[in-house]
ZABAVO-481622 format. One record per residue: x, y, z of N, C-alpha, C, O in turn; residue in one letter. Coordinates in Angstrom, 2 decimals, always signed. Last residue first. Example, Ala and Ser with C-alpha at 12.3 -4.5 7.8 and 13.67 -1.06 7.14 Angstrom:
<mibas>
nx->+12.85 | ny->-2.25 | nz->+7.08 | cax->+13.67 | cay->-1.06 | caz->+7.14 | cx->+12.90 | cy->+0.03 | cz->+7.87 | ox->+13.41 | oy->+1.14 | oz->+8.04 | residuo->S
nx->+13.19 | ny->-5.69 | nz->+7.80 | cax->+12.30 | cay->-4.50 | caz->+7.80 | cx->+13.20 | cy->-3.30 | cz->+7.80 | ox->+14.24 | oy->-3.32 | oz->+8.46 | residuo->A
</mibas>
This chain:
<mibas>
nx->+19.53 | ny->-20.17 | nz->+11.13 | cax->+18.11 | cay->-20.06 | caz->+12.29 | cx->+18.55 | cy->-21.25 | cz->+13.13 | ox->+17.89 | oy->-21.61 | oz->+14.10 | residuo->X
nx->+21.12 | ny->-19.77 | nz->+9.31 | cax->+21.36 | cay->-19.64 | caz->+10.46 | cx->+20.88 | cy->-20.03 | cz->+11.82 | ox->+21.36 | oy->-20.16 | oz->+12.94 | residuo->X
nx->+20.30 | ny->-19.28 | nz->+6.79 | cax->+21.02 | cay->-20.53 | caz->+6.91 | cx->+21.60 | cy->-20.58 | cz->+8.44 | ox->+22.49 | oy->-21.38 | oz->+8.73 | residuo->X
nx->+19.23 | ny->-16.68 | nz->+6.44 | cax->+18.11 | cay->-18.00 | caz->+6.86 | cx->+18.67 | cy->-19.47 | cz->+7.10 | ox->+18.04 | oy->-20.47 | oz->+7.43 | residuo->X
nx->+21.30 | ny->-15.34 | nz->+5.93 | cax->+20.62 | cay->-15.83 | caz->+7.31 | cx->+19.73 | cy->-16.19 | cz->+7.67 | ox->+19.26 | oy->-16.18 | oz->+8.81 | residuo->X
nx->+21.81 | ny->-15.89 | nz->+3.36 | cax->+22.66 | cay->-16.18 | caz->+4.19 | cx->+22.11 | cy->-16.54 | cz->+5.57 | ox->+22.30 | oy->-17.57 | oz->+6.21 | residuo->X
nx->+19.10 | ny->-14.59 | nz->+1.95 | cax->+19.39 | cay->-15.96 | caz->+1.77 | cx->+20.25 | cy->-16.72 | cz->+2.99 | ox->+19.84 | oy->-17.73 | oz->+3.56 | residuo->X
nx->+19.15 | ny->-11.70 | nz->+3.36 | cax->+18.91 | cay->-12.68 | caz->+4.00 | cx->+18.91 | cy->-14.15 | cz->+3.68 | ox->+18.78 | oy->-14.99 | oz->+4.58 | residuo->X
nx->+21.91 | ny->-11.50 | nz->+1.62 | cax->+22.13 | cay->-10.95 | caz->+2.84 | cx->+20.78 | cy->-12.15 | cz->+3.44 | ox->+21.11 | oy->-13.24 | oz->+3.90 | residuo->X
nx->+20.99 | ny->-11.82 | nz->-1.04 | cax->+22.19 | cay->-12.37 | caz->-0.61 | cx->+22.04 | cy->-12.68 | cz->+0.94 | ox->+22.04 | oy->-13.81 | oz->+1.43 | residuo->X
nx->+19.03 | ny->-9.47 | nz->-1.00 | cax->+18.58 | cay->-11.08 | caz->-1.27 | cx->+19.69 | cy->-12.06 | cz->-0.90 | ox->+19.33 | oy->-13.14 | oz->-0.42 | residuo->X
nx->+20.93 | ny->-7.39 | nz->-1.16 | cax->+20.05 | cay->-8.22 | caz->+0.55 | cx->+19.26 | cy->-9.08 | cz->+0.06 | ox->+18.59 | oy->-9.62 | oz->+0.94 | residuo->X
nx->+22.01 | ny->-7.47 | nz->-3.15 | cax->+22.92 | cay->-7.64 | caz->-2.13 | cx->+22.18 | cy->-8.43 | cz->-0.63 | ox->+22.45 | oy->-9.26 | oz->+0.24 | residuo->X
nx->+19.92 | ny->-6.74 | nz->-4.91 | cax->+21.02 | cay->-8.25 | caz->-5.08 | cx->+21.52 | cy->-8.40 | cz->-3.78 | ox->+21.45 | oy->-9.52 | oz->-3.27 | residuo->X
nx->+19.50 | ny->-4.24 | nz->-4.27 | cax->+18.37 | cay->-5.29 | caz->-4.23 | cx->+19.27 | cy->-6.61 | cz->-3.86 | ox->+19.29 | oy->-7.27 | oz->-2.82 | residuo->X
nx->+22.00 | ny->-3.38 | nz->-2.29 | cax->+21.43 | cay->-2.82 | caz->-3.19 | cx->+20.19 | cy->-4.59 | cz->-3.29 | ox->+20.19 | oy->-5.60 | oz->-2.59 | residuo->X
nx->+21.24 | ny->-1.74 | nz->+1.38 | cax->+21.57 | cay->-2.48 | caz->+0.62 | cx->+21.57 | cy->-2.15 | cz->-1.18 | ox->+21.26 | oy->-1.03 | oz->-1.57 | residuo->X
nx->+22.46 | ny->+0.48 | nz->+4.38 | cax->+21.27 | cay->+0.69 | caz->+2.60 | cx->+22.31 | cy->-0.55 | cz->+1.86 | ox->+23.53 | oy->-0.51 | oz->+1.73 | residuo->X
nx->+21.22 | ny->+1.05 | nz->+7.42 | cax->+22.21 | cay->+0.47 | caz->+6.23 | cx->+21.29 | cy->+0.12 | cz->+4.95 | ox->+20.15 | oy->-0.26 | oz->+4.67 | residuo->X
nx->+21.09 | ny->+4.12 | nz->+9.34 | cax->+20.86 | cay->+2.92 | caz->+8.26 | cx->+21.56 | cy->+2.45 | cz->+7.53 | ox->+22.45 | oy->+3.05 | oz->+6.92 | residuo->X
nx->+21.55 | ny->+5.86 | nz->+12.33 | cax->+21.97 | cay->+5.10 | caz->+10.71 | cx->+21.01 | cy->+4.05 | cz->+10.51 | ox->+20.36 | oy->+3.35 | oz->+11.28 | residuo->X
nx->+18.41 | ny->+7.32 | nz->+13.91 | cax->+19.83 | cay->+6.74 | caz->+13.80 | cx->+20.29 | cy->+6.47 | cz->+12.58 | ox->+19.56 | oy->+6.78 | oz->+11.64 | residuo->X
nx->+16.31 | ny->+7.72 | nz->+13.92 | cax->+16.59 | cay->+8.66 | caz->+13.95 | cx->+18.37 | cy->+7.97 | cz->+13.44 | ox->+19.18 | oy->+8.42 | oz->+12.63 | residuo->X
nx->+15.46 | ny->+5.30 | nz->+15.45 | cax->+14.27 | cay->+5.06 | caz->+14.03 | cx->+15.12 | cy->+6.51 | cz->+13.56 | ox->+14.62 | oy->+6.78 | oz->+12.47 | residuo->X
nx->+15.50 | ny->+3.23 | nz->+17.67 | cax->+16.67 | cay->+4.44 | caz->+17.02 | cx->+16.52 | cy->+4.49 | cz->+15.51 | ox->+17.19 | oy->+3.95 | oz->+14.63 | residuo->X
nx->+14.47 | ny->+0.74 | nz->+17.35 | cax->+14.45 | cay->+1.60 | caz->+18.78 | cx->+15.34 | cy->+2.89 | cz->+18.39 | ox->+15.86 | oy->+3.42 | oz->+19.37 | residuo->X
nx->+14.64 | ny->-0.15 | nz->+14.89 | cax->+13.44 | cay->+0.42 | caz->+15.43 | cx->+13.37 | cy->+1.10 | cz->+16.75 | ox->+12.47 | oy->+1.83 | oz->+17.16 | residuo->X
nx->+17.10 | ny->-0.01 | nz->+13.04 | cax->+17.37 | cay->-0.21 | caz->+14.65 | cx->+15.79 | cy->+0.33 | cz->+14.98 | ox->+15.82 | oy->+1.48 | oz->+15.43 | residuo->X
nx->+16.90 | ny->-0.37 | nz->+9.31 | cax->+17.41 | cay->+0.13 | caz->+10.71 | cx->+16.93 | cy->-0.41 | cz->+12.03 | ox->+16.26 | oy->-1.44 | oz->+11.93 | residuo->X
nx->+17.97 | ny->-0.68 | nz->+5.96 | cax->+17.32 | cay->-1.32 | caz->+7.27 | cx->+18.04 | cy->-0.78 | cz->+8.45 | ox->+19.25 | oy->-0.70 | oz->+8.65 | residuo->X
nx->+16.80 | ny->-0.39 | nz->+2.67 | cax->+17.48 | cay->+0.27 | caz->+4.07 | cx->+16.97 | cy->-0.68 | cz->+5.01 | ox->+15.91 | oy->-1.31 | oz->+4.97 | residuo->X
nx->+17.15 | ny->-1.18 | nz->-0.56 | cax->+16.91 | cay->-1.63 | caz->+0.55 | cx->+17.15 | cy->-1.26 | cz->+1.81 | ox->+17.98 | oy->-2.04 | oz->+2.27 | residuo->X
nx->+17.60 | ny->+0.42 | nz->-3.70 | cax->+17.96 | cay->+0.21 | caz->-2.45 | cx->+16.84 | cy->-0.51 | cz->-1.14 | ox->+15.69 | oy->-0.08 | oz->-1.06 | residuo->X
nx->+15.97 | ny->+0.91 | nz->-6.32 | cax->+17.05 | cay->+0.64 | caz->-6.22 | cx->+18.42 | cy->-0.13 | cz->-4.92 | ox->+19.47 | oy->-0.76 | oz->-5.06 | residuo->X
nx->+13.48 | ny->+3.36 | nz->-5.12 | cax->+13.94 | cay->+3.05 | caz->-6.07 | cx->+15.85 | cy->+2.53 | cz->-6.02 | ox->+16.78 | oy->+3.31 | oz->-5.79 | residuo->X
nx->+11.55 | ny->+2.06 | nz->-2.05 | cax->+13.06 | cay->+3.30 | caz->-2.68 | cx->+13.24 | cy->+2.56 | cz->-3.96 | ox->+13.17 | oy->+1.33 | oz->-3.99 | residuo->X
nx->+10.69 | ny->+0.27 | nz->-0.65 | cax->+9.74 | cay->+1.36 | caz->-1.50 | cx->+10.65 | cy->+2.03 | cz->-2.13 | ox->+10.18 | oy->+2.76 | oz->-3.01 | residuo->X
nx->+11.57 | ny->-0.99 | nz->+1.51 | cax->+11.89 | cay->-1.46 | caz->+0.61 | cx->+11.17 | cy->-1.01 | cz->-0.53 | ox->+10.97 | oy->-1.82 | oz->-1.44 | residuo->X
nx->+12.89 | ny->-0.86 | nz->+5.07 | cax->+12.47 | cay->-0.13 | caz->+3.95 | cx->+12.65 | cy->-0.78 | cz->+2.69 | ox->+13.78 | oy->-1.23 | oz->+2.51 | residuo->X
nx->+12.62 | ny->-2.26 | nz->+7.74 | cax->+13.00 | cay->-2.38 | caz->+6.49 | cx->+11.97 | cy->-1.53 | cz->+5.72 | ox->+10.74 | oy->-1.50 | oz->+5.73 | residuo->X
nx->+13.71 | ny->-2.80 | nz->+11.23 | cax->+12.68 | cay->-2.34 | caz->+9.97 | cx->+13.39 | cy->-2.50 | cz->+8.69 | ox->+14.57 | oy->-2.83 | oz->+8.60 | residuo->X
nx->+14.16 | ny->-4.91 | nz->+13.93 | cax->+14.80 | cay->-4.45 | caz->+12.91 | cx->+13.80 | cy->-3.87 | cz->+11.89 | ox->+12.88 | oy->-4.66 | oz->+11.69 | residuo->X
nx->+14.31 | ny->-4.69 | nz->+17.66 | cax->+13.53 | cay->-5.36 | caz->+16.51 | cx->+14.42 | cy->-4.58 | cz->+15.33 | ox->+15.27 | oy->-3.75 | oz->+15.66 | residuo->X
nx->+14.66 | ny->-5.12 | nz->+20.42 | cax->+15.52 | cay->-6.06 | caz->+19.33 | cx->+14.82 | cy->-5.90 | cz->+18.20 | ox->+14.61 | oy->-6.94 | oz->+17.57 | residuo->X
nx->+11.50 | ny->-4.76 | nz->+22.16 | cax->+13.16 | cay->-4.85 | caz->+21.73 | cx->+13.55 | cy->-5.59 | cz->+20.69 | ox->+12.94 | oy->-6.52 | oz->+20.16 | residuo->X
nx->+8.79 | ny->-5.28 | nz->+21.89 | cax->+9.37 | cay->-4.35 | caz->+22.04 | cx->+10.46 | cy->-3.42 | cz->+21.83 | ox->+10.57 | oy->-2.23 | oz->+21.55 | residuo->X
nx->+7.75 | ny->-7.60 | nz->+22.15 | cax->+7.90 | cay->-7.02 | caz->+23.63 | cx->+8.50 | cy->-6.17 | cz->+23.29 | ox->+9.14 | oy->-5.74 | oz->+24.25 | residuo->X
nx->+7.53 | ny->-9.11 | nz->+20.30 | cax->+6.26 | cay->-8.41 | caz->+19.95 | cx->+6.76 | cy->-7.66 | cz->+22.01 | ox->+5.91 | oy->-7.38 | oz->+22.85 | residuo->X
nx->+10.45 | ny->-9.43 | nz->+17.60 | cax->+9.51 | cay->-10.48 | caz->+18.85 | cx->+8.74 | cy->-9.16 | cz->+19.07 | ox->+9.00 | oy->-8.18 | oz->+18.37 | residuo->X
nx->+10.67 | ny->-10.19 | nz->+14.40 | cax->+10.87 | cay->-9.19 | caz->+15.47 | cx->+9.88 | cy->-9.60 | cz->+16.78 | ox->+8.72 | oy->-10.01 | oz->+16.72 | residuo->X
nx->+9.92 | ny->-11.34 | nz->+11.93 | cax->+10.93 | cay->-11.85 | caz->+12.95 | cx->+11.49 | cy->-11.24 | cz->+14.35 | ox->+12.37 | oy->-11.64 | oz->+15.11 | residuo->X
nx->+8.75 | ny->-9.54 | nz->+10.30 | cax->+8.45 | cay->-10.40 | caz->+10.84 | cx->+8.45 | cy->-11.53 | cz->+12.09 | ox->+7.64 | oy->-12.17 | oz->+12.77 | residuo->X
nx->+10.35 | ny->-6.61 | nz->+11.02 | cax->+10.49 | cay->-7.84 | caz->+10.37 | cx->+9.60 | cy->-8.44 | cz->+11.23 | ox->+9.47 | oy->-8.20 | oz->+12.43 | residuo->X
nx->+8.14 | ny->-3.64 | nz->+10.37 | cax->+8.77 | cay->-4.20 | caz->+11.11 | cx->+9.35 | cy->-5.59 | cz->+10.62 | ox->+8.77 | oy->-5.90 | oz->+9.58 | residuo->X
nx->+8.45 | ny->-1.03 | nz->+7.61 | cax->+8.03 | cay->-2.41 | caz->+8.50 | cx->+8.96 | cy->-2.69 | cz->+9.26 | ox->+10.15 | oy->-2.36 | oz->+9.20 | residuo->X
nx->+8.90 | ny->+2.13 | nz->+6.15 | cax->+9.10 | cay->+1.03 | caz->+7.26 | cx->+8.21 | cy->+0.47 | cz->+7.62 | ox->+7.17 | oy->+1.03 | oz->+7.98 | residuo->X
nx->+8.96 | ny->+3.98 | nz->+3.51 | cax->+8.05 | cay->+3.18 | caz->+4.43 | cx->+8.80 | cy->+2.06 | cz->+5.14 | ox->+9.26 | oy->+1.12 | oz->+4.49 | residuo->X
nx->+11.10 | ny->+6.74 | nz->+2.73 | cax->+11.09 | cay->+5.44 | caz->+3.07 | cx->+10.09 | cy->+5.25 | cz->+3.94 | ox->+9.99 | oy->+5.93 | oz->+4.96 | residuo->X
nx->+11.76 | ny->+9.59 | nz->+1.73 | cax->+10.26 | cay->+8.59 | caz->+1.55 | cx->+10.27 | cy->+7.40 | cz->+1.95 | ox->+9.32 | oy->+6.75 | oz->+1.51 | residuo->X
nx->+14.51 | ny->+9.77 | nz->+2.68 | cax->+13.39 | cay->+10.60 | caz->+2.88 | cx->+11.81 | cy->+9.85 | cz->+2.53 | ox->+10.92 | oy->+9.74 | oz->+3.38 | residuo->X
nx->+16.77 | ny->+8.91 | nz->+2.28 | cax->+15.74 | cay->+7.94 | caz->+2.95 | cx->+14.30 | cy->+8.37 | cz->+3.24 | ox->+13.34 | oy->+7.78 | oz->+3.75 | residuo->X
nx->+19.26 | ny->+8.92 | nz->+0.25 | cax->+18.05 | cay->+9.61 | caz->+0.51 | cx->+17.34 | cy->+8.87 | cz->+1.13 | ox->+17.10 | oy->+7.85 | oz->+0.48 | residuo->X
nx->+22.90 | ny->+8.07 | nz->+1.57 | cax->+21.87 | cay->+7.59 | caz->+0.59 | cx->+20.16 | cy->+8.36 | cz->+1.65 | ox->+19.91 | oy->+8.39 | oz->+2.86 | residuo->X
nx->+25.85 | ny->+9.60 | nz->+0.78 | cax->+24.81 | cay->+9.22 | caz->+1.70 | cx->+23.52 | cy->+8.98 | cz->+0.91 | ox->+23.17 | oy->+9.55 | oz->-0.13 | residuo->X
</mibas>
């Protein structure tokens, strides 16, 4: 399991401003990328490694 203990969260950019649906990102950790469920800030996270979520959003910017 990966330490999340000092993680600073943002919101994405991309997160609409009513509330829901939104996603955070941690990106202050040495090595990893976390991102979680802002409505369930207590919940899992998924921990990238740097490479992986440059991958990750390259991919879904091919989506919009």
């Amino acid at each position: 399991m990966t330490d999340l203990t000092g993680a600073r969260w943002r919101k994405s950019t991309r997160s609409g401003g009513n509330g829901g649906e939104c996603v955070e990102v941690a990106d202050n950790l040495p090595g990893i990328i976390a991102v979680r469920d802002s409505k369930d800030p207590h919940g899992p996270a998924l921990a990238f490694t740097p490479t992986a979520w440059i991958t990750f959003v390259r991919t879904a910017r091919t989506f919009r």
